[in-house]
VOGU-3710 file (C-alpha; in Angstrom, 3 decimals, decimal comma):
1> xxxxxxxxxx> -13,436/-8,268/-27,272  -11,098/-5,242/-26,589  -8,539/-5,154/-23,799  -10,805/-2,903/-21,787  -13,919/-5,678/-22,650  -11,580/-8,063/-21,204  -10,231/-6,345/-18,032  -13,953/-5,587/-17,068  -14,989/-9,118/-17,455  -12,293/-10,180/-15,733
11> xxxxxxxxxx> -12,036/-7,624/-13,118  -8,174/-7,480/-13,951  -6,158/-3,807/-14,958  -5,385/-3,263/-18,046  -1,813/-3,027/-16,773  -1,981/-6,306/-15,609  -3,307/-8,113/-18,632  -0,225/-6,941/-20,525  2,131/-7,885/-18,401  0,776/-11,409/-18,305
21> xxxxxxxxxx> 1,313/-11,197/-22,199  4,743/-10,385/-21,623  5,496/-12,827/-19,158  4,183/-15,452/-21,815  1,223/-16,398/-19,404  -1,386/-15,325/-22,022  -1,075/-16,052/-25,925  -0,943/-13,007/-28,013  -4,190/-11,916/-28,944  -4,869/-11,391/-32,407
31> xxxxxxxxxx> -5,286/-7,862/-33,846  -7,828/-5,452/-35,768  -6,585/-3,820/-39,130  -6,448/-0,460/-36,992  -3,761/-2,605/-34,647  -6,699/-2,898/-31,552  -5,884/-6,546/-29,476  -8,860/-8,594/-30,438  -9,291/-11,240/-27,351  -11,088/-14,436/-27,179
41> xxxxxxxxxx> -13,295/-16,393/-24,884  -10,392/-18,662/-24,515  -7,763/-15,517/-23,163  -10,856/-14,958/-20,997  -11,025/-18,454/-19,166  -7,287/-18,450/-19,085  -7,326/-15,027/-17,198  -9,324/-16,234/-15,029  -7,699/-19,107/-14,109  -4,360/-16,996/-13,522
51> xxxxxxxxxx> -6,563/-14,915/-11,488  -7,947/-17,418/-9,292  -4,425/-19,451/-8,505  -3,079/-15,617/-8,255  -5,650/-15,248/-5,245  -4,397/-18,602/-3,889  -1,180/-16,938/-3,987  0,691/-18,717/-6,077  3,832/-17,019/-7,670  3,973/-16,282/-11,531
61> xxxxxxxxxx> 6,137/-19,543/-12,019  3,951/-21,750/-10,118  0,947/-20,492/-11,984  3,698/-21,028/-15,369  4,174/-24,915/-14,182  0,127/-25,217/-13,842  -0,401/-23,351/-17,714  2,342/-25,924/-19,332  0,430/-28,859/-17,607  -3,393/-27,455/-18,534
71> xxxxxxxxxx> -2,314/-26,845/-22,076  -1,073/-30,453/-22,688  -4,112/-32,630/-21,273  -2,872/-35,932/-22,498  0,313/-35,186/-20,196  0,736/-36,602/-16,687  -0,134/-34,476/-13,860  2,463/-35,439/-11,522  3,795/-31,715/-11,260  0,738/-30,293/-10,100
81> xxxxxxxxxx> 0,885/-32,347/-7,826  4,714/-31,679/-6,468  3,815/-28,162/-6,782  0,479/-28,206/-4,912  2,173/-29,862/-2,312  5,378/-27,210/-1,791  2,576/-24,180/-2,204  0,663/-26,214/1,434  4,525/-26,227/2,751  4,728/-22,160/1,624
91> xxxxxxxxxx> 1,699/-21,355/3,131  2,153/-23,649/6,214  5,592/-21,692/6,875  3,646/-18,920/6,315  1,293/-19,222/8,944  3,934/-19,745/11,295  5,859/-16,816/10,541  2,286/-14,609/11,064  2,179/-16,549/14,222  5,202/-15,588/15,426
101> xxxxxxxxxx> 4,665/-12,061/14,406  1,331/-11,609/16,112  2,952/-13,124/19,375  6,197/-10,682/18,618  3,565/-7,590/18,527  0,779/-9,053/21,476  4,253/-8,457/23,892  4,701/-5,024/22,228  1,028/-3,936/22,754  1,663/-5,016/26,577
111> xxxxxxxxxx> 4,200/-2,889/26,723  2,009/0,072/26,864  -1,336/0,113/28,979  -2,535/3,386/28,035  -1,928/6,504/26,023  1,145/8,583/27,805  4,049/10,646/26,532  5,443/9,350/23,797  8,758/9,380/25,212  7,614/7,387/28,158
121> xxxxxxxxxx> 5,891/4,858/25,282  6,635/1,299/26,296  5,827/0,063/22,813  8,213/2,630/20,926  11,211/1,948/23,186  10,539/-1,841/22,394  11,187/-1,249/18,917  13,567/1,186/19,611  15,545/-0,949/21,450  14,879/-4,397/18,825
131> xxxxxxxxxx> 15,559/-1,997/16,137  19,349/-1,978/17,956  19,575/-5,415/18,845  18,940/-7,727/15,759  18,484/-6,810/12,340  15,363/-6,849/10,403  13,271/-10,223/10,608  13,890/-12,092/7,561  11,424/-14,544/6,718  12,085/-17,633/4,830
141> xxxxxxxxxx> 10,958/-19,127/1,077  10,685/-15,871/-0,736  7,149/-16,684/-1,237  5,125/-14,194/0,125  2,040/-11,931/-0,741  3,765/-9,129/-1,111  5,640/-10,279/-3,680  2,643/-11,305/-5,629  1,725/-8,053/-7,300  0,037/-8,961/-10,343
//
């Protein structure tokens, strides 16, 4: 199948299928005589594996770590396992730090009963006034959605 085949079956953008080419997470497919990428059912399944720990949201490398381990089956499967177990402690930090950011904004939104002048806004000077007192919240392990892009 072409790349476009392939996106549509996977429900992945073209864009994105590349770059997990570059990034070494799928083989090079082979190639027509008119230089087309000719994919396999095998890129397919491997797609949508990436996909689906992607939407887990694991990082490229974890995802890297799980390929290296599925493509030697005879191998021990003792990192998945380590790596399984830091992505609960990622996503249980996680959770906390949402927690403490819903809390943060419930005590903003209380700050403000009912539409008024803006300049009387209790929720604007609350982040007026945080915005002055501590720098931006930083949040810890570097292993967050947003980071997760493809």
């Amino acid at each position: 199948m072409k790349i476009g085949d392939l996106a549509a079956a996977s429900s992945t953008a073209v864009d994105t299928i590349r770059y997990y080419e570059r990034e070494g997470l799928l083989p090079a497919p082979g190639r027509t005589s008119g230089g087309f990428r000719v994919y396999e059912p095998a890129h397919l399944e491997r797609l949508q594996f990436i996909r689906f720990c992607r939407g887990l949201d694991m990082s490229l490398d974890e995802v890297r770590v799980l390929l290296r381990v599925k493509d030697e089956p005879a191998g021990d499967c003792g990192d998945v396992n380590a790596l399984l177990d830091a992505h609960i402690g990622h996503v249980s930090r996680r959770i906390q730090e949402l927690r403490a950011l819903e809390k943060q904004l419930r005590a903003l939104r209380q700050r403000c009963g009912e539409a008024q002048r803006a300049d009387q806004c209790g929720i604007l000077s609350g982040l007026a006034s945080a915005a002055q007192e501590a720098p931006a919240p930083v949040t810890g392990g570097g292993h967050l959605r947003s980071v997760h892009s493809h």
